[in-house]
C-alpha positions, 0 to 999 in steps of 0.5 A, a space after each residue: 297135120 302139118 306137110 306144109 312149109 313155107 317155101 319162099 318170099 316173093 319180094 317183087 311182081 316180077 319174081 312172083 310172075 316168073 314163078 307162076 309162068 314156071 308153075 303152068 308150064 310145069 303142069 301143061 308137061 304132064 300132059 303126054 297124048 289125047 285121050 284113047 276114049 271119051 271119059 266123059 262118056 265113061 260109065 260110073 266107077 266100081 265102088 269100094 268096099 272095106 279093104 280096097 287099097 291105093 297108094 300116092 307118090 308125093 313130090 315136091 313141084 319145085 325141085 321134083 323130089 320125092 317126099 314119100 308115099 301115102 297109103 290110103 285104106 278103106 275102113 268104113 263103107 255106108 250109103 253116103 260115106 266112105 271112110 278112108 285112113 290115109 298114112 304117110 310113110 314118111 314124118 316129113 308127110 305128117 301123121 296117119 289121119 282119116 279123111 271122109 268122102 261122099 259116094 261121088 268123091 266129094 269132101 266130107 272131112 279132108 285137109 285144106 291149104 291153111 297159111 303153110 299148113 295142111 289143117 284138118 276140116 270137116 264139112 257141113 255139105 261137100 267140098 265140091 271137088 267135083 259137081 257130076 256129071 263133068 261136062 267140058 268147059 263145066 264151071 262152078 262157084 260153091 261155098 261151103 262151111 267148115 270147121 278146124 277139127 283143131 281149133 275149132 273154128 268155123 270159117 266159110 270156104 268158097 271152091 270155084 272149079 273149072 272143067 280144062 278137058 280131057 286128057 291121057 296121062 301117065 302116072 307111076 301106076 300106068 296111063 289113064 284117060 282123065 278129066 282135068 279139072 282145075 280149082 280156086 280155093 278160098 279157105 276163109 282162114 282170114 287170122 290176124 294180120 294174115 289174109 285168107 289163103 288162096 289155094 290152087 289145086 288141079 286133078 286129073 280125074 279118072 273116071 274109071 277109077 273113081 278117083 284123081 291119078 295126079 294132083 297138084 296143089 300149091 297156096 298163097 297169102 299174105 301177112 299185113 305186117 309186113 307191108 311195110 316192105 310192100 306186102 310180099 306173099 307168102 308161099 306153101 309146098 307145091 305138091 305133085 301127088 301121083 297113082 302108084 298103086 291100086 288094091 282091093 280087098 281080099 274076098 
């Protein structure tokens, strides 16, 4: 799987701080009121069953551009899993993959930022995207084990999450109260002369779906060979991931 380019070369603090600050005030304009209801209070989501549907529109942060959409299915619903086929409609998004969710939302076996690339990994425990109950100003430091289902190699991922808030926010598919949550990813990849990449991911989750309505992911690393010319960064995609659609399964 690879939906994942290099995107530039930061040749100096100056440019890389300038990106950043255009980054956050990107995000912050997602924002539109406060919540009509307290999510935190919600009840817990409906569960899914074989056949229920959703669908994300993906965008490049940068420029805004719409890379296309990917539809994920359930396929296989047990006590502890459900098992989601996930297809782009596009190349440029990569090919149909699988992903692996506890009961809760958590990750089980899903892409992870990897030096430009989005690798396939399975989890030994969850990927602690979300640690229930969310709470307000809820933080958490967790590492998990991992394997490349490609290569096969093990790395030790470490995920610190933190609860911004809630927040009202409309997407392609309608307006939804959710809790913001913001994540530091350490993917452990460490190759070479490359460091491990740093990925920054922010939800905003809605409880009364069980599931994100907006994501945003963009990654960073470096590669020591190059530090002869001051050890630049690398960059991967910003990646605005929005709700659609949503739909369940016929009777």
């Amino acid at each position: 799987m690879n939906t994942m380019h290099l995107a530039h070369l930061m040749a100096s603090p100056r440019g890389l701080g300038t990106l950043w600050l255009a980054i956050l005030l990107a995000g912050c304009q997602a924002v539109t009121v406060p919540p009509a209801s307290n999510p935190f209070a919600q009840a817990d989501p409906p569960g899914l069953a074989v056949g229920d549907t959703w669908v994300y529109r993906v965008s490049n942060g940068y420029n805004s551009e719409v890379r296309g959409q990917i539809r994920y299915q359930v396929e296989k619903v047990d006590a502890g899993r459900t098992v989601v086929l996930a297809t782009p409609d596009d190349p440029y998004l990569g090919q149909a993959y699988t992903v692996v969710y506890t009961k809760e939302g958590n990750w089980l076996r899903h892409p992870i930022a990897s030096h430009g690339q989005l690798v396939d990994y399975e989890f030994a425990t969850a990927y602690p995207a979300y640690v229930f109950p969310l709470r307000p100003d809820q933080s958490w430091s967790v590492r998990v084990n991992a394997t490349d289902t490609s290569m096969k190699r093990r790395n030790s991922v470490r995920v610190d999450g933190t609860v911004l808030g809630a927040e009202r926010i409309r997407v392609p598919a309608g307006e939804f109260d959710t809790i913001r949550i913001r994540r530091l990813v350490y993917a452990g990849d460490w190759d070479g002369f490359k460091t491990e990449t740093r990925a920054y991911e922010t939800d905003w989750y809605a409880p009364a779906l069980g599931r994100p309505v907006r994501m945003e992911s963009n990654s960073e690393w470096r590669d020591m060979a190059h530090c002869a010319k001051g050890c630049p960064w690398f960059r991967g995609d910003w990646n605005v991931v929005e709700l659609a659609a949503v739909g369940k399964a016929k009777p």
